[in-house]
C-alpha positions as CSV (number, residue, x, y, z in Angstrom):
1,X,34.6,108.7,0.3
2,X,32.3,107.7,2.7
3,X,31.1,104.1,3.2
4,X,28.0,103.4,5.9
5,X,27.1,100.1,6.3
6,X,23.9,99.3,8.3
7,X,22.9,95.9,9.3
8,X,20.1,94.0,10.1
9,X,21.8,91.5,12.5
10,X,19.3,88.7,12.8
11,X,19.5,87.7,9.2
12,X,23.1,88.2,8.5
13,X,23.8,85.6,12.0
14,X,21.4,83.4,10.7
15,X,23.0,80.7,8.8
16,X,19.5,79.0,8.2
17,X,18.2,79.4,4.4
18,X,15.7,77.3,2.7
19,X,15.6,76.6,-0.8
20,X,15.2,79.1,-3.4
21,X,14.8,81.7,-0.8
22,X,17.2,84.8,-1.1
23,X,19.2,85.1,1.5
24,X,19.1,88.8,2.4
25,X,17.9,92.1,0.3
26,X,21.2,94.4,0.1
27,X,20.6,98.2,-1.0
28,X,23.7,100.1,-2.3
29,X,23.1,103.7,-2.3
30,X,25.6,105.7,-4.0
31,X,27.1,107.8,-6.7
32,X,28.5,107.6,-9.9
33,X,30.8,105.3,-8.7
34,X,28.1,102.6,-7.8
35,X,26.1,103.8,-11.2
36,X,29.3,102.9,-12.9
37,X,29.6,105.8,-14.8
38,X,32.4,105.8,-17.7
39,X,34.2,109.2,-17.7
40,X,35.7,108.7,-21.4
41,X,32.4,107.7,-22.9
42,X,29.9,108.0,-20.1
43,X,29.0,104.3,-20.7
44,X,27.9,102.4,-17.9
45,X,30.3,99.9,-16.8
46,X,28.9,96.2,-16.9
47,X,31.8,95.5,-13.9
48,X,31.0,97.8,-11.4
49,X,31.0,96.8,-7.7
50,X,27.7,96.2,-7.1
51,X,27.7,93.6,-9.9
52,X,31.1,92.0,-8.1
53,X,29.0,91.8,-5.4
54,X,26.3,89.5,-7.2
55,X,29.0,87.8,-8.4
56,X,30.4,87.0,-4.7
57,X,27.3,87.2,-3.2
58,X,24.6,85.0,-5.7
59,X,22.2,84.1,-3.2
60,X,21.3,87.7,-2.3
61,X,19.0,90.3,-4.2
62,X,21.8,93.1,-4.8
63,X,19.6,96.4,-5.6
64,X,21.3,99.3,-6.6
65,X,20.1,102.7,-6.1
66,X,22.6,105.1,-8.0
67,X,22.7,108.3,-9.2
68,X,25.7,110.5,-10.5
69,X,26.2,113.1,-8.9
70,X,24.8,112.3,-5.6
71,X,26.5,113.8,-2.6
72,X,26.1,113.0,1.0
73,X,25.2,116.5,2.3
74,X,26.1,119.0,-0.6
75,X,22.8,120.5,-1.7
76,X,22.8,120.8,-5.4
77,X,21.0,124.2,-6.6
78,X,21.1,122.4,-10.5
79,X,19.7,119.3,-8.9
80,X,18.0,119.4,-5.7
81,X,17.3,115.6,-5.2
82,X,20.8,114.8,-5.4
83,X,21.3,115.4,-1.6
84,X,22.0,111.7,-0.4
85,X,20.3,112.4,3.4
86,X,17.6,113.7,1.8
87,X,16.6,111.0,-0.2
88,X,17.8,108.3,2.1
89,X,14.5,107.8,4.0
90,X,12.7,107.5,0.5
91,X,15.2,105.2,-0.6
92,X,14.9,102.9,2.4
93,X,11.2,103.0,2.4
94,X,11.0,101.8,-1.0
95,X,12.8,98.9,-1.0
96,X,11.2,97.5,2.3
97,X,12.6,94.8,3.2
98,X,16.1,95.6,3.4
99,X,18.6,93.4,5.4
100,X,22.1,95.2,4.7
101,X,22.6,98.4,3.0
102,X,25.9,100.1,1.9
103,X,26.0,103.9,1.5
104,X,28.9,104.9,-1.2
105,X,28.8,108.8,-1.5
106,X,30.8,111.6,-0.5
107,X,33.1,112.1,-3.7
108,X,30.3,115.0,-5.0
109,X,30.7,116.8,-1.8
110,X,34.2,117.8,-2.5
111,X,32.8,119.7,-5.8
112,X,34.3,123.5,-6.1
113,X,30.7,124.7,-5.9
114,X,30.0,123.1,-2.8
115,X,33.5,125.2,-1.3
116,X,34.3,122.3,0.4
117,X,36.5,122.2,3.6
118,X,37.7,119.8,5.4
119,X,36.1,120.8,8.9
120,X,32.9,121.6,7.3
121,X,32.9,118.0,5.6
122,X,33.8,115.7,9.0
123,X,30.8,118.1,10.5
124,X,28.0,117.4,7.7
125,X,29.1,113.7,7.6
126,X,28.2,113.2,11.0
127,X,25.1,114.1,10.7
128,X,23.5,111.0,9.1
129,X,25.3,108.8,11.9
């Protein structure tokens, strides 16, 4: 699994806040596993992460941009717009202004129908760094 975090220092440092303001925009990008997807009913989870996070974090606007079967690299012949570093741009963009985000993915690329290996996976991971 990878986890990217990217920060906008000048607002995390800042311990300045006035009132009613939220204190940063965080986007979590991910998978299933920051959907929340249920693999016995297929139920979304009402505890997933990014709702701990709320939870620790209430002064920041969490926004969650899953989708199951999102993969980092992996290009999905099924699903095309799966491709996490294809997207990512878009996903920034639309959520302007972002102060943090978290990137949760890379669970998809180890799919059979990807033939994943583990060279091949360290290789494609570096390229969104």
């Amino acid at each position: 699994m990878l986890i990217f975090l990217y920060f906008c220092f000048d607002k995390i440092n800042s311990n300045k806040k006035i009132e009613g303001e939220i204190a940063m925009r965080i986007l979590c990008i991910g998978d299933s596993n920051t959907w929340g997807y249920t693999p016995e009913t297929g139920i979304r989870m009402e505890k997933r992460w990014t709702k701990l996070l709320e939870e620790y974090r209430p002064d920041d606007k969490i926004i969650e941009e899953a989708m199951n079967g999102r993969t980092v690299t992996a290009k999905d012949t099924i699903v095309p717009v799966r491709c996490g570093i294809d997207t990512l741009p878009i996903l920034m963009l639309s959520h302007v202004p972002v102060d943090l985000v978290i990137i949760m993915l890379g669970t998809n690329d180890l799919k059979k129908q990807f033939n994943p290996s583990a060279k091949h996976l360290a290789f494609r991971n570096r390229t969104i760094y």
